[in-house]
Each structure stands twice: as structure tokens, then as C-alpha cells.
CHARMM internal coordinates of N, CA and C (Angstrom, degrees):
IC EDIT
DIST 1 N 1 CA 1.4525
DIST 1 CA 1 C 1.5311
ANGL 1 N 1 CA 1 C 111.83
DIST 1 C 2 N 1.3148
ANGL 1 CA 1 C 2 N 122.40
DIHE 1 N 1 CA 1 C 2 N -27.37
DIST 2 N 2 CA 1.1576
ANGL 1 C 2 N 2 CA 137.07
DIHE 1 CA 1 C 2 N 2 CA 175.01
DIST 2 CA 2 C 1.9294
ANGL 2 N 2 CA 2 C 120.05
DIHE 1 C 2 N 2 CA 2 C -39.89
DIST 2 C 3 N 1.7632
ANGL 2 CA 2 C 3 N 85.88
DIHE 2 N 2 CA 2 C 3 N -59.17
DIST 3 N 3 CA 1.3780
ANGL 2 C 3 N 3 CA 94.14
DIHE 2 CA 2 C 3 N 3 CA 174.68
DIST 3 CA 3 C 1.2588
ANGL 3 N 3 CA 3 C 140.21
DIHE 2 C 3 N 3 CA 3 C -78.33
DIST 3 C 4 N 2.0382
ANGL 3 CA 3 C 4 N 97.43
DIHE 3 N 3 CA 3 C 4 N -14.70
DIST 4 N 4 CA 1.6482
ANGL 3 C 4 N 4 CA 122.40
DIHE 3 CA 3 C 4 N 4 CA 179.91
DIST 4 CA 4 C 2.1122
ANGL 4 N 4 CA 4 C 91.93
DIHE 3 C 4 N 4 CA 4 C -68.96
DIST 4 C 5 N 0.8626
ANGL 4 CA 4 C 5 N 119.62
DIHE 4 N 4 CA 4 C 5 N -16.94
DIST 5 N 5 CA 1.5305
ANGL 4 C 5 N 5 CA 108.59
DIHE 4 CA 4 C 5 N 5 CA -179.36
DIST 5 CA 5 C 1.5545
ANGL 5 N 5 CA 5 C 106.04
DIHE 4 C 5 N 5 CA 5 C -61.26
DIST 5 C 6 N 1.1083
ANGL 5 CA 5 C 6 N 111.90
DIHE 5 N 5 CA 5 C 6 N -68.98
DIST 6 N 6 CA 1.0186
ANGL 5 C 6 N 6 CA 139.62
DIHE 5 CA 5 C 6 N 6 CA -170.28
DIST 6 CA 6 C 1.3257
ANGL 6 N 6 CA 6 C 116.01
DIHE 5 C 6 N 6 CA 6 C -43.97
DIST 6 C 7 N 1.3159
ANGL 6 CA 6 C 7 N 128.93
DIHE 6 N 6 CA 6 C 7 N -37.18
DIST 7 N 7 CA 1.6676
ANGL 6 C 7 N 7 CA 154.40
DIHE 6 CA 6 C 7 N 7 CA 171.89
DIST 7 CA 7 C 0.9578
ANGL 7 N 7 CA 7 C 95.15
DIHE 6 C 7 N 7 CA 7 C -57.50
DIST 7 C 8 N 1.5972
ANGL 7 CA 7 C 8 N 107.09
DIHE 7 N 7 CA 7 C 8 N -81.61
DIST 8 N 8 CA 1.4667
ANGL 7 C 8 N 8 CA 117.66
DIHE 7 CA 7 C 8 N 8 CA -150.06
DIST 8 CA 8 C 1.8974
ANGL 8 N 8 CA 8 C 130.17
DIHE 7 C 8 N 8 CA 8 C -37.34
DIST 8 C 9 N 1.0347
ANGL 8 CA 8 C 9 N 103.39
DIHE 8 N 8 CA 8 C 9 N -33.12
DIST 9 N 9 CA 1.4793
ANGL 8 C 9 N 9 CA 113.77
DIHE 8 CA 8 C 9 N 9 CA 178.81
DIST 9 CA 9 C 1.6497
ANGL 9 N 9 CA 9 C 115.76
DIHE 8 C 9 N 9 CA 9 C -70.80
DIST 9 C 10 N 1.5066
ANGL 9 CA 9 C 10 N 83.22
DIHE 9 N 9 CA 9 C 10 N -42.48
DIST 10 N 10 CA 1.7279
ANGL 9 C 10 N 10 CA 88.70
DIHE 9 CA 9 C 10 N 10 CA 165.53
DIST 10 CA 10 C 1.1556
ANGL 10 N 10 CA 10 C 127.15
DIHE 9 C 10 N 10 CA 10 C -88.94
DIST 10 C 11 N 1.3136
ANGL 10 CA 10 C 11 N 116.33
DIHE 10 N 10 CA 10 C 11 N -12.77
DIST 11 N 11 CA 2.0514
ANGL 10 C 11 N 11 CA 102.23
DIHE 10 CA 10 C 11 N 11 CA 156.94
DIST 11 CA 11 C 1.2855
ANGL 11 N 11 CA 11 C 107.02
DIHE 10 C 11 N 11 CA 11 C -76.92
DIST 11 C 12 N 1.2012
ANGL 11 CA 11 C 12 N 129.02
DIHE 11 N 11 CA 11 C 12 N -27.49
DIST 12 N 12 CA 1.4638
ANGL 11 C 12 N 12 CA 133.32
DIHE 11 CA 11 C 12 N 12 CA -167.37
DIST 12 CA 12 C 2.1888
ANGL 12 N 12 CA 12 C 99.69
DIHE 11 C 12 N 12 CA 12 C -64.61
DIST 12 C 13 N 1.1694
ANGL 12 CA 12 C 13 N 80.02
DIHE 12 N 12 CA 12 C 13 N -61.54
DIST 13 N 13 CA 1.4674
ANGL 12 C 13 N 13 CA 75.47
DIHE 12 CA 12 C 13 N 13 CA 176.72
DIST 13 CA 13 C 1.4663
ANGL 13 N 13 CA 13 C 126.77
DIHE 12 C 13 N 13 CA 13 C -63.67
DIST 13 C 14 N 1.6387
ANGL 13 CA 13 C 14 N 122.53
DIHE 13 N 13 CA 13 C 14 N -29.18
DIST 14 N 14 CA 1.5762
ANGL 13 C 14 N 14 CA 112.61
DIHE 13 CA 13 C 14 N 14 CA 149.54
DIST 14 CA 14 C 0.9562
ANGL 14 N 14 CA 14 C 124.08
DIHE 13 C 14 N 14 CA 14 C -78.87
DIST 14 C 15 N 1.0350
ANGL 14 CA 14 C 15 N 134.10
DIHE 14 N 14 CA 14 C 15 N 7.98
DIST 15 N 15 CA 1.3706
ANGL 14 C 15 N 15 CA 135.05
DIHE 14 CA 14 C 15 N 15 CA 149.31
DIST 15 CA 15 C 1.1095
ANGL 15 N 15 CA 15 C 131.65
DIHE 14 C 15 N 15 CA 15 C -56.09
DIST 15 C 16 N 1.5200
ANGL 15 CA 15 C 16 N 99.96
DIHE 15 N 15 CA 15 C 16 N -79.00
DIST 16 N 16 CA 1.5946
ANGL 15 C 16 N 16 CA 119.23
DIHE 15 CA 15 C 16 N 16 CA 157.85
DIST 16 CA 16 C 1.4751
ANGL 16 N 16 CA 16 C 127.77
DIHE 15 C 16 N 16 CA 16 C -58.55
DIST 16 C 17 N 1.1923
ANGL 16 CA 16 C 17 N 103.70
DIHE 16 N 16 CA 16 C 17 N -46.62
DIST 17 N 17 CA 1.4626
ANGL 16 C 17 N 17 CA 96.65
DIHE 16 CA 16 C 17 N 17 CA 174.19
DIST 17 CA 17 C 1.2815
ANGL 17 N 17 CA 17 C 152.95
DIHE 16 C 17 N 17 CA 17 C -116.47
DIST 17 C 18 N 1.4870
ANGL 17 CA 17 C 18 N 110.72
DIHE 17 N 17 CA 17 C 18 N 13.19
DIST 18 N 18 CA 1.5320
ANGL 17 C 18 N 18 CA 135.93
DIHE 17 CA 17 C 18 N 18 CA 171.13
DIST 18 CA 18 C 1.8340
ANGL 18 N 18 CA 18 C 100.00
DIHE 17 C 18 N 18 CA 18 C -125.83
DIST 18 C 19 N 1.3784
ANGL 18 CA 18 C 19 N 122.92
DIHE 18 N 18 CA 18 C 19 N 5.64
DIST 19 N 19 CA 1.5616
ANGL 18 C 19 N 19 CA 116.15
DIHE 18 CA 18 C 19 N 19 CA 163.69
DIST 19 CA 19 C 1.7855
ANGL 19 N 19 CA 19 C 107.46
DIHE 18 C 19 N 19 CA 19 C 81.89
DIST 19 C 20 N 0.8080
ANGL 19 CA 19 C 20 N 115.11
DIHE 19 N 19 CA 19 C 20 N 11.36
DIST 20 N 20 CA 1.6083
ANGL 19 C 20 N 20 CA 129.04
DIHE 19 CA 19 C 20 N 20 CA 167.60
DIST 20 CA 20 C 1.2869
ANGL 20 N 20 CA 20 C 120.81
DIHE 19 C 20 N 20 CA 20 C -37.83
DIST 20 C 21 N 1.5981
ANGL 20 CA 20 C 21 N 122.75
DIHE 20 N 20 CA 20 C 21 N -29.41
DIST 21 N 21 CA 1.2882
ANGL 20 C 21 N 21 CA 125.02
DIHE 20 CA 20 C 21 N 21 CA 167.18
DIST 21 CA 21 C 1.7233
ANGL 21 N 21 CA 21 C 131.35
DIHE 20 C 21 N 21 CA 21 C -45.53
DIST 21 C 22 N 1.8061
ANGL 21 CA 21 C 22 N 89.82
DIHE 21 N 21 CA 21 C 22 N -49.72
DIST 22 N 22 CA 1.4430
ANGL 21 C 22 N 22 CA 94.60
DIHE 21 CA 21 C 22 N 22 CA -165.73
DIST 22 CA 22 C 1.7963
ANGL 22 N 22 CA 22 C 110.73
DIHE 21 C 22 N 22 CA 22 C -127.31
DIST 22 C 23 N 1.3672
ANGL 22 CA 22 C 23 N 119.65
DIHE 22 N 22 CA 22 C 23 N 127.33
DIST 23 N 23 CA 1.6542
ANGL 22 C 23 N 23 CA 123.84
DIHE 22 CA 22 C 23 N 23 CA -159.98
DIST 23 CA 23 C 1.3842
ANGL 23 N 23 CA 23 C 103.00
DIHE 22 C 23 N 23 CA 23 C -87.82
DIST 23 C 24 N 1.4124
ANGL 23 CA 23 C 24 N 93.51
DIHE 23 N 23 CA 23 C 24 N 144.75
DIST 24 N 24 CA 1.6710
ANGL 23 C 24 N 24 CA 99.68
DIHE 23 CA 23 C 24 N 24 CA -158.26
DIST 24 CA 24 C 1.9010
ANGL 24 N 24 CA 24 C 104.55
DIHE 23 C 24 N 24 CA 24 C -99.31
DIST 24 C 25 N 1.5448
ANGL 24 CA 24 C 25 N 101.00
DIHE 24 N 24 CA 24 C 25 N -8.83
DIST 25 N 25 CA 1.5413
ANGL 24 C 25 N 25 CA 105.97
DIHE 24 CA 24 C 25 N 25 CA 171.05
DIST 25 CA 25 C 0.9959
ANGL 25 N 25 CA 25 C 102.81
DIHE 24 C 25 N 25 CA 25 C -123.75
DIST 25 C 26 N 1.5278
ANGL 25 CA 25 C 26 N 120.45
DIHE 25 N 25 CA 25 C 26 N 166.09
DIST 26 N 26 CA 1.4654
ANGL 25 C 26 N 26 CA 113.57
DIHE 25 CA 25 C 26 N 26 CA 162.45
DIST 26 CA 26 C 1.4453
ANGL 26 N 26 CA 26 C 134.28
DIHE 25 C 26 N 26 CA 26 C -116.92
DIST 26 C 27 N 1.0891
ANGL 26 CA 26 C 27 N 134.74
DIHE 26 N 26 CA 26 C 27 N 134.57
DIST 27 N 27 CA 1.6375
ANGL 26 C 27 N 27 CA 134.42
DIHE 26 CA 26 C 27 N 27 CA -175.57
DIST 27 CA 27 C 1.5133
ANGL 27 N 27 CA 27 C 86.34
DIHE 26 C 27 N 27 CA 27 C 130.46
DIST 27 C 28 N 1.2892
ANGL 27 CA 27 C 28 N 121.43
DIHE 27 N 27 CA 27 C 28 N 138.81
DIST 28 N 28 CA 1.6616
ANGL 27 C 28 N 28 CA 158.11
DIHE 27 CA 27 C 28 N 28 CA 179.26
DIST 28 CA 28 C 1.7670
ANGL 28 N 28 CA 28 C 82.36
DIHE 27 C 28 N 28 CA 28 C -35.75
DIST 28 C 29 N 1.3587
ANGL 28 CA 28 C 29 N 103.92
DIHE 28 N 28 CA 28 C 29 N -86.09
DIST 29 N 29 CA 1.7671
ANGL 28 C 29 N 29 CA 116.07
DIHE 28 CA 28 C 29 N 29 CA -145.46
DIST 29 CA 29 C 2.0186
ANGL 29 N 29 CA 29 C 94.32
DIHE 28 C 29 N 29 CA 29 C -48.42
DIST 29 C 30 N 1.0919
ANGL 29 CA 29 C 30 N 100.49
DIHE 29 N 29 CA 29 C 30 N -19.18
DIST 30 N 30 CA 2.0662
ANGL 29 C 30 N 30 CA 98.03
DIHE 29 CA 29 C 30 N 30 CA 179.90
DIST 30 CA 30 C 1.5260
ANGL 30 N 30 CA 30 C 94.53
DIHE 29 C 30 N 30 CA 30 C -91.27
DIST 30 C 31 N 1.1212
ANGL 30 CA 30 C 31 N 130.81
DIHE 30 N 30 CA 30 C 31 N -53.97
DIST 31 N 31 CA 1.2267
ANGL 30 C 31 N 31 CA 131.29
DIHE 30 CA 30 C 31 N 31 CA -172.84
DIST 31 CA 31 C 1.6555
ANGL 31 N 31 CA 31 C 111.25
DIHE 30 C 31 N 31 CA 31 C -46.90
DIST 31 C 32 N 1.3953
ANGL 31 CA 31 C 32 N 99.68
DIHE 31 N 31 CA 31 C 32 N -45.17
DIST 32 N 32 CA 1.7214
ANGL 31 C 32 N 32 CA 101.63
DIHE 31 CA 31 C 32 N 32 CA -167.37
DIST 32 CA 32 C 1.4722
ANGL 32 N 32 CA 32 C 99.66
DIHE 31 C 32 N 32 CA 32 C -85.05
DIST 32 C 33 N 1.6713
ANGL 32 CA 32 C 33 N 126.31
DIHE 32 N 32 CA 32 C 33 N -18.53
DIST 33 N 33 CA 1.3927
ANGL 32 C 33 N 33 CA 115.60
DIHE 32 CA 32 C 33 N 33 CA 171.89
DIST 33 CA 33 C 1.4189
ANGL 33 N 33 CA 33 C 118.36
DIHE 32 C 33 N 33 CA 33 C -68.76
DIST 33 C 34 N 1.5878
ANGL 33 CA 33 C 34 N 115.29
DIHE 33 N 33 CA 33 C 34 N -28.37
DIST 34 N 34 CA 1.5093
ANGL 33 C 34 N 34 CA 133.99
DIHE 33 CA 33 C 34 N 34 CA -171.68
DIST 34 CA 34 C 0.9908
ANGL 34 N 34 CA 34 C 86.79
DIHE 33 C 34 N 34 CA 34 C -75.16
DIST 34 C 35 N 1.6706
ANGL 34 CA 34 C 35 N 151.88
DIHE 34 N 34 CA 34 C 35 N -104.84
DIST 35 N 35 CA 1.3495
ANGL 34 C 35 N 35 CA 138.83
DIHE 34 CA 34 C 35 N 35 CA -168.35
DIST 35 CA 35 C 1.4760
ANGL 35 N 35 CA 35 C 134.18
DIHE 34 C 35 N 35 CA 35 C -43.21
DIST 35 C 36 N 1.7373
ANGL 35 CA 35 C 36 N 125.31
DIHE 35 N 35 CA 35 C 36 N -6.95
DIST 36 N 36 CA 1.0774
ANGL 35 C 36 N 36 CA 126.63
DIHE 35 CA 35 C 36 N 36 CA 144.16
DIST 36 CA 36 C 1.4588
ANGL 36 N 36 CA 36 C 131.84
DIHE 35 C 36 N 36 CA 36 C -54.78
DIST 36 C 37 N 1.1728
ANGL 36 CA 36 C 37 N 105.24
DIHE 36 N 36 CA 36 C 37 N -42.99
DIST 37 N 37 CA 1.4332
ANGL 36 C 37 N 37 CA 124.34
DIHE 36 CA 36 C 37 N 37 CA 166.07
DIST 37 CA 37 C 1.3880
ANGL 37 N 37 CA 37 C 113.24
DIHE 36 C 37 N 37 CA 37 C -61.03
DIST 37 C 38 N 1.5623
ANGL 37 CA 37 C 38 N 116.63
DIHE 37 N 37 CA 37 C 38 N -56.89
DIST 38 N 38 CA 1.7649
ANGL 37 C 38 N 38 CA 107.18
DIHE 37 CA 37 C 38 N 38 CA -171.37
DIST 38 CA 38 C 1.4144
ANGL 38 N 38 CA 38 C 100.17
DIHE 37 C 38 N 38 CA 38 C -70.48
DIST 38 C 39 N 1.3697
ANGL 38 CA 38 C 39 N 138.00
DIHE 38 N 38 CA 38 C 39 N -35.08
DIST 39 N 39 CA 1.5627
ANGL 38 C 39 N 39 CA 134.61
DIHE 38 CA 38 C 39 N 39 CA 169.92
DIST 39 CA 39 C 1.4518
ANGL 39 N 39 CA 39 C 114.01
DIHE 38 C 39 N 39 CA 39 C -46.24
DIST 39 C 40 N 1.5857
ANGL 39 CA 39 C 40 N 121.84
DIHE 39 N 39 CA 39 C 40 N -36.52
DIST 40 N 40 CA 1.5507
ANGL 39 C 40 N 40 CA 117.34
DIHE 39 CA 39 C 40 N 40 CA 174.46
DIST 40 CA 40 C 1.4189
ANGL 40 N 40 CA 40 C 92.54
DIHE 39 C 40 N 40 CA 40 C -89.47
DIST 40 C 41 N 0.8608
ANGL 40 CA 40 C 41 N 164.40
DIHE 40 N 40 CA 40 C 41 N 7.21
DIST 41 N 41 CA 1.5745
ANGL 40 C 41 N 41 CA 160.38
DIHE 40 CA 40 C 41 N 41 CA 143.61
DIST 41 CA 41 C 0.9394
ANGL 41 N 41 CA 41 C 104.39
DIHE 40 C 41 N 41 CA 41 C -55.35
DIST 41 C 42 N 1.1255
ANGL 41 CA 41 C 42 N 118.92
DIHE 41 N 41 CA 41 C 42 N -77.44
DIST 42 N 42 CA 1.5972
ANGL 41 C 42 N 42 CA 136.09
DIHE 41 CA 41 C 42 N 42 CA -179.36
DIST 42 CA 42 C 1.9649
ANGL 42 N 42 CA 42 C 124.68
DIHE 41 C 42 N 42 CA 42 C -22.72
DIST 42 C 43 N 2.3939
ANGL 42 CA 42 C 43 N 90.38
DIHE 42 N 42 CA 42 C 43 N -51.66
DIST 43 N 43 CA 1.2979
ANGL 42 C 43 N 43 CA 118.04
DIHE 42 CA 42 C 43 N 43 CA -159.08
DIST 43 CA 43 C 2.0311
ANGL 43 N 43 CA 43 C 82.95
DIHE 42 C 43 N 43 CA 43 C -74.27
DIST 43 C 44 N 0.9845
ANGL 43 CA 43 C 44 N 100.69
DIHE 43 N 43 CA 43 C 44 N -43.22
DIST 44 N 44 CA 1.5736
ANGL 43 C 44 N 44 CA 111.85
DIHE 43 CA 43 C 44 N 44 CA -152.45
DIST 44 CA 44 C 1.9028
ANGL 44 N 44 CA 44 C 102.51
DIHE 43 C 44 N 44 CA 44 C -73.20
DIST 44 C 45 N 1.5851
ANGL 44 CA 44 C 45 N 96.90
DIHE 44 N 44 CA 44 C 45 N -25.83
DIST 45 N 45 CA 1.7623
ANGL 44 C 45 N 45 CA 92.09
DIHE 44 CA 44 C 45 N 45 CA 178.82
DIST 45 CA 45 C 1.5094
ANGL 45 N 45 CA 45 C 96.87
DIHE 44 C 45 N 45 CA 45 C -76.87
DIST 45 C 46 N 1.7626
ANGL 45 CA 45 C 46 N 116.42
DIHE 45 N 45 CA 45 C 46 N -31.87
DIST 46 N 46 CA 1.5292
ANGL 45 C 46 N 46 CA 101.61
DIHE 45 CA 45 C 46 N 46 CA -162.11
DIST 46 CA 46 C 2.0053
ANGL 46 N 46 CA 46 C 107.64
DIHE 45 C 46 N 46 CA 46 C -61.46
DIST 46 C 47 N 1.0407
ANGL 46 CA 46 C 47 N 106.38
DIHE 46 N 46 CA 46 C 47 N -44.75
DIST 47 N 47 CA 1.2083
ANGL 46 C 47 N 47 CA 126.39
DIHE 46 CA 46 C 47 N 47 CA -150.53
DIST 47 CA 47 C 1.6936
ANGL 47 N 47 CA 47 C 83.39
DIHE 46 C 47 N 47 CA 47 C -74.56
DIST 47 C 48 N 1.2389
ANGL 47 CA 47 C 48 N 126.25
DIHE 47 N 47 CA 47 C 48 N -30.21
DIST 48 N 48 CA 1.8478
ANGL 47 C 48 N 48 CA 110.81
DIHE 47 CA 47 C 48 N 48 CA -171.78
DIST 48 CA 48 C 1.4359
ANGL 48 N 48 CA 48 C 82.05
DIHE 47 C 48 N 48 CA 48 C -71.49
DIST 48 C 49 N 1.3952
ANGL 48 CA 48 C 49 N 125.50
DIHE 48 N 48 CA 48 C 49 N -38.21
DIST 49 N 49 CA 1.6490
ANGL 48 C 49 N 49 CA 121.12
DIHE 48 CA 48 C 49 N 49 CA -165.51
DIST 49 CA 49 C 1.5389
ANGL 49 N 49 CA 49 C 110.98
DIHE 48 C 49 N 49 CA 49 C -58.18
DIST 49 C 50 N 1.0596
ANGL 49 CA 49 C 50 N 117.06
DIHE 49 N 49 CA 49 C 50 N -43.55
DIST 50 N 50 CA 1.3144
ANGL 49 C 50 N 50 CA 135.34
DIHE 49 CA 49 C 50 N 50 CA -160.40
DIST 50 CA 50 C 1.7138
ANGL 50 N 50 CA 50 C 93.08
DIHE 49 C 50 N 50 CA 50 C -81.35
DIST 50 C 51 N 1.3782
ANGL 50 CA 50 C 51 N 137.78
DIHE 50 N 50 CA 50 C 51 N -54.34
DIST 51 N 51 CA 1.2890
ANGL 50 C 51 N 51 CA 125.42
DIHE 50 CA 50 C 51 N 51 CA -167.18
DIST 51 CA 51 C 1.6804
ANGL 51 N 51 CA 51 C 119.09
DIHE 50 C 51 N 51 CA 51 C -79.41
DIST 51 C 52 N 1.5844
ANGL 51 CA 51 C 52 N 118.70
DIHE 51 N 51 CA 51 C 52 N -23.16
DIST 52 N 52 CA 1.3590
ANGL 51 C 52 N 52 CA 114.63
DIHE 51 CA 51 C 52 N 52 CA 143.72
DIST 52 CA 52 C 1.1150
ANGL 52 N 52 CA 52 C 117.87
DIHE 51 C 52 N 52 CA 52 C -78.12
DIST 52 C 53 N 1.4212
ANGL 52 CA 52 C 53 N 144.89
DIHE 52 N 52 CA 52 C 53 N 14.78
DIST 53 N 53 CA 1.4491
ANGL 52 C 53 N 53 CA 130.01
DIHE 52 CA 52 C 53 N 53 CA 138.66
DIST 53 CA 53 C 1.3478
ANGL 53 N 53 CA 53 C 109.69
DIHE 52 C 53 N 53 CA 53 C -69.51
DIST 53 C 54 N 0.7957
ANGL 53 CA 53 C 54 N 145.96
DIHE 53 N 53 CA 53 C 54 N -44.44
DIST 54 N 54 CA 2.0420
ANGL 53 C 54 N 54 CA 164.39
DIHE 53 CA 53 C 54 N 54 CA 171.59
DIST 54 CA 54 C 1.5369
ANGL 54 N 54 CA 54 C 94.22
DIHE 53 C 54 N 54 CA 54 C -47.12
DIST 54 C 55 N 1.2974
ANGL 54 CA 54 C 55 N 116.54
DIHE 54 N 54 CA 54 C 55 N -61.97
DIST 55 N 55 CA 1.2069
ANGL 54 C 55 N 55 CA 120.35
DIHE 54 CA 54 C 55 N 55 CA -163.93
DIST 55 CA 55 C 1.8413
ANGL 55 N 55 CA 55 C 108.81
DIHE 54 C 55 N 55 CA 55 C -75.03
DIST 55 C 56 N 1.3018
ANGL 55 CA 55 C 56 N 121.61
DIHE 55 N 55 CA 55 C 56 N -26.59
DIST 56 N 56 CA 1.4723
ANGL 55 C 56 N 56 CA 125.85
DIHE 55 CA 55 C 56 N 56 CA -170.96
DIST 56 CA 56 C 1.7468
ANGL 56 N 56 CA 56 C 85.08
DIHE 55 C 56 N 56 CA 56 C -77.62
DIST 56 C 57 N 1.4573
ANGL 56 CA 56 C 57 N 113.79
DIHE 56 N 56 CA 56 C 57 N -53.05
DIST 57 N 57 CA 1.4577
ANGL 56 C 57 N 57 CA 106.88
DIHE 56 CA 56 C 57 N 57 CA -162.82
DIST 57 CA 57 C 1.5235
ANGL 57 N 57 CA 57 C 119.95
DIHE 56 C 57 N 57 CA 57 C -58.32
DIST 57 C 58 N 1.2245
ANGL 57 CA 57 C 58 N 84.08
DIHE 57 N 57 CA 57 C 58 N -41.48
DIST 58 N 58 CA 1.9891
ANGL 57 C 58 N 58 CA 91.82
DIHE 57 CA 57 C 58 N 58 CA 172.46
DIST 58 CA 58 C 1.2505
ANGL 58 N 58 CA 58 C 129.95
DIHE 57 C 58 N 58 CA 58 C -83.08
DIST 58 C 59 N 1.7419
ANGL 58 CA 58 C 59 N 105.59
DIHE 58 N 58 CA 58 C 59 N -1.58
DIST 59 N 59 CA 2.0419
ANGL 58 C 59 N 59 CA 113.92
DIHE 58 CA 58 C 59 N 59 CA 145.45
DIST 59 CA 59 C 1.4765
ANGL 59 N 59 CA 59 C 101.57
DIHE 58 C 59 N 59 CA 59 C -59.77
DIST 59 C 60 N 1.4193
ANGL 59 CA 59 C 60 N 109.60
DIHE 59 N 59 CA 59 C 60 N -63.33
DIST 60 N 60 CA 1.3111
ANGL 59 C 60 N 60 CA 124.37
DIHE 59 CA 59 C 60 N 60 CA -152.80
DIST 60 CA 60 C 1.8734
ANGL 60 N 60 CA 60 C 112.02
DIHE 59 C 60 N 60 CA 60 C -41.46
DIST 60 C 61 N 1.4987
ANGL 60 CA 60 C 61 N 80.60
DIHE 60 N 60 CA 60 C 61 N -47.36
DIST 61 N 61 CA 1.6675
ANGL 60 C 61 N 61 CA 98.60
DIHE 60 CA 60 C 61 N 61 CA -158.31
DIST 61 CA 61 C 1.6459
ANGL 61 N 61 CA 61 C 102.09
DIHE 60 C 61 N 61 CA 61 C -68.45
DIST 61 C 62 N 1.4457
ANGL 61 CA 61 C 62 N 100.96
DIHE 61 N 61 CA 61 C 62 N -39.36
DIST 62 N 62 CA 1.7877
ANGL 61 C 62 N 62 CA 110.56
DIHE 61 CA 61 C 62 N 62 CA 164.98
DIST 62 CA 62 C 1.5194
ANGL 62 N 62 CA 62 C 100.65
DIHE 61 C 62 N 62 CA 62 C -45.29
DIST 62 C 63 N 1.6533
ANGL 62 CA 62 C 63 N 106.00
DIHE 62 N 62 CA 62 C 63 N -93.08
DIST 63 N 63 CA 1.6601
ANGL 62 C 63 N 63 CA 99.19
DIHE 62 CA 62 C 63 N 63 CA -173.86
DIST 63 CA 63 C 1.4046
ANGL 63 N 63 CA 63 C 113.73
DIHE 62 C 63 N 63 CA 63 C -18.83
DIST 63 C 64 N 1.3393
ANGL 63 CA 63 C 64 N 115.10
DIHE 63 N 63 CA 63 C 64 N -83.40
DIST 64 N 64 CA 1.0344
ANGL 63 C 64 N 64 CA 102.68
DIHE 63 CA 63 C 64 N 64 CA -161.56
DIST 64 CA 64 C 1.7670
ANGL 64 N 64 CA 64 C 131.86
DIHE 63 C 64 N 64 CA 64 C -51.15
DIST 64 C 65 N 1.3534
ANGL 64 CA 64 C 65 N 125.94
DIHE 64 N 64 CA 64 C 65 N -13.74
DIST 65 N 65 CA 0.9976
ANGL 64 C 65 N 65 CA 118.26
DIHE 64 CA 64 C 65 N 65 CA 172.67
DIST 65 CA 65 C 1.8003
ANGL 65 N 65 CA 65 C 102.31
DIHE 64 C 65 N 65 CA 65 C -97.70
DIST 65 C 66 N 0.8877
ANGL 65 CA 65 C 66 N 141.92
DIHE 65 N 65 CA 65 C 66 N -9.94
DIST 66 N 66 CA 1.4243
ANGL 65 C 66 N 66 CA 146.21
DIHE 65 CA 65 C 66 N 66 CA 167.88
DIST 66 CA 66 C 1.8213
ANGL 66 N 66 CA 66 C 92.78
DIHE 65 C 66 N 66 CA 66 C -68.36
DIST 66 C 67 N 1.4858
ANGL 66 CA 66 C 67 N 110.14
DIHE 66 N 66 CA 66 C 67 N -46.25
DIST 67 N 67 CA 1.6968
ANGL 66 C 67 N 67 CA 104.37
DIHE 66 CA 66 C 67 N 67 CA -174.28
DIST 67 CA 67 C 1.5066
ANGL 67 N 67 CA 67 C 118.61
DIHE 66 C 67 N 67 CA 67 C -59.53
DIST 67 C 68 N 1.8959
ANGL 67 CA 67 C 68 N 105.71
DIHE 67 N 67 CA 67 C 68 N -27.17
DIST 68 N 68 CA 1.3889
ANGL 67 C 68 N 68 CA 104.31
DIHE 67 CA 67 C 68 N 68 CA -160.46
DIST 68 CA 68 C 1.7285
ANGL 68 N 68 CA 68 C 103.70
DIHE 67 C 68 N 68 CA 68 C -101.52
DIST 68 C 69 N 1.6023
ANGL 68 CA 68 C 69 N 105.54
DIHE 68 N 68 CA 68 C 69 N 2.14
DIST 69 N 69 CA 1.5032
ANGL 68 C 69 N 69 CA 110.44
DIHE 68 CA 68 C 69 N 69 CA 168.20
DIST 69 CA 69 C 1.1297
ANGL 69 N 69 CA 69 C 116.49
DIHE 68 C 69 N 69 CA 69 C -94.42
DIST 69 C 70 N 1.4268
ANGL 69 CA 69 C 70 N 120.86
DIHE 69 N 69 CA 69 C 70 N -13.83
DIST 70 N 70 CA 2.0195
ANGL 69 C 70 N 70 CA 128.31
DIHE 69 CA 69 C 70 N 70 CA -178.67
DIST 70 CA 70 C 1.8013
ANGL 70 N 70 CA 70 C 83.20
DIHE 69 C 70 N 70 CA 70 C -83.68
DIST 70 C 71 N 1.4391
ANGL 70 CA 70 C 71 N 129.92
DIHE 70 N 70 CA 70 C 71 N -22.11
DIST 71 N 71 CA 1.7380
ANGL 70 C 71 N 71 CA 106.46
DIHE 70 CA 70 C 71 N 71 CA -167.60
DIST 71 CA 71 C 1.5239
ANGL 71 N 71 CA 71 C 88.53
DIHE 70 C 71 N 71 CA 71 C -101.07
DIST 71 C 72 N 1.1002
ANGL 71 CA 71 C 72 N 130.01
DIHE 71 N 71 CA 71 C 72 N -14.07
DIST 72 N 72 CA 1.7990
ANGL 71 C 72 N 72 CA 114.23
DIHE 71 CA 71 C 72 N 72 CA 170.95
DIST 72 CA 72 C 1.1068
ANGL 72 N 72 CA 72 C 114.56
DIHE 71 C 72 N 72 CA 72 C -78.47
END
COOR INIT
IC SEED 1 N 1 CA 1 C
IC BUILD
């Protein structure tokens, strides 16, 4: 049960949100290429997500120390 945590959010989201439910060819070897693909979709949206988080924080962290040198 430990590891079902961990899954769950991420089938949920190919599921829901890259269409993971239902195969758009038919026969296994198309099927498993079609969900190889939405899984690097998936890997490749997290990671754009993840590097403008990096990038907002390290505006932030600028401003704010650029803000607290314009009040000294």
C-alpha cells in the first residue's frame, strides 16, 4: 500500500489529463508506443513545471534582496 500512494496521482493525471484511458490504435505493440509517448509528455510537462518554479524562486530571491539594498 505504501507504493499505491505514490502511483495514484500519477495515473490519475494520465488518465485525466493526457487521455490514457482509451487507445487510439489497436494491437499491444501501438498501444504500448501510444502510452510511451504520453508518459514522456507527461515526464517533459513535469519538469518544464518544475524549472519555472526554480526560475520564479530565483527572481524572487533576487528582488527581494535587491529590495532590501534600495532601503539601506
Amino acid at each position: 500500500m505504501k507504493h499505491r500512494n505514490g502511483i495514484e496521482g500519477t495515473q490519475s493525471e494520465l488518465v485525466r489529463g493526457q487521455g490514457m484511458r482509451r487507445a487510439r490504435y489497436r494491437g499491444l505493440p501501438k498501444v504500448r508506443l501510444q502510452n510511451y509517448f504520453i508518459a514522456a509528455a507527461c515526464n517533459v510537462k513535469r519538469w518544464i513545471r518544475g524549472e519555472a518554479w526554480k526560475l520564479a524562486q530565483a527572481v524572487s530571491v533576487e528582488a527581494a534582496a535587491t529590495g532590501a539594498a534600495a532601503v539601506q
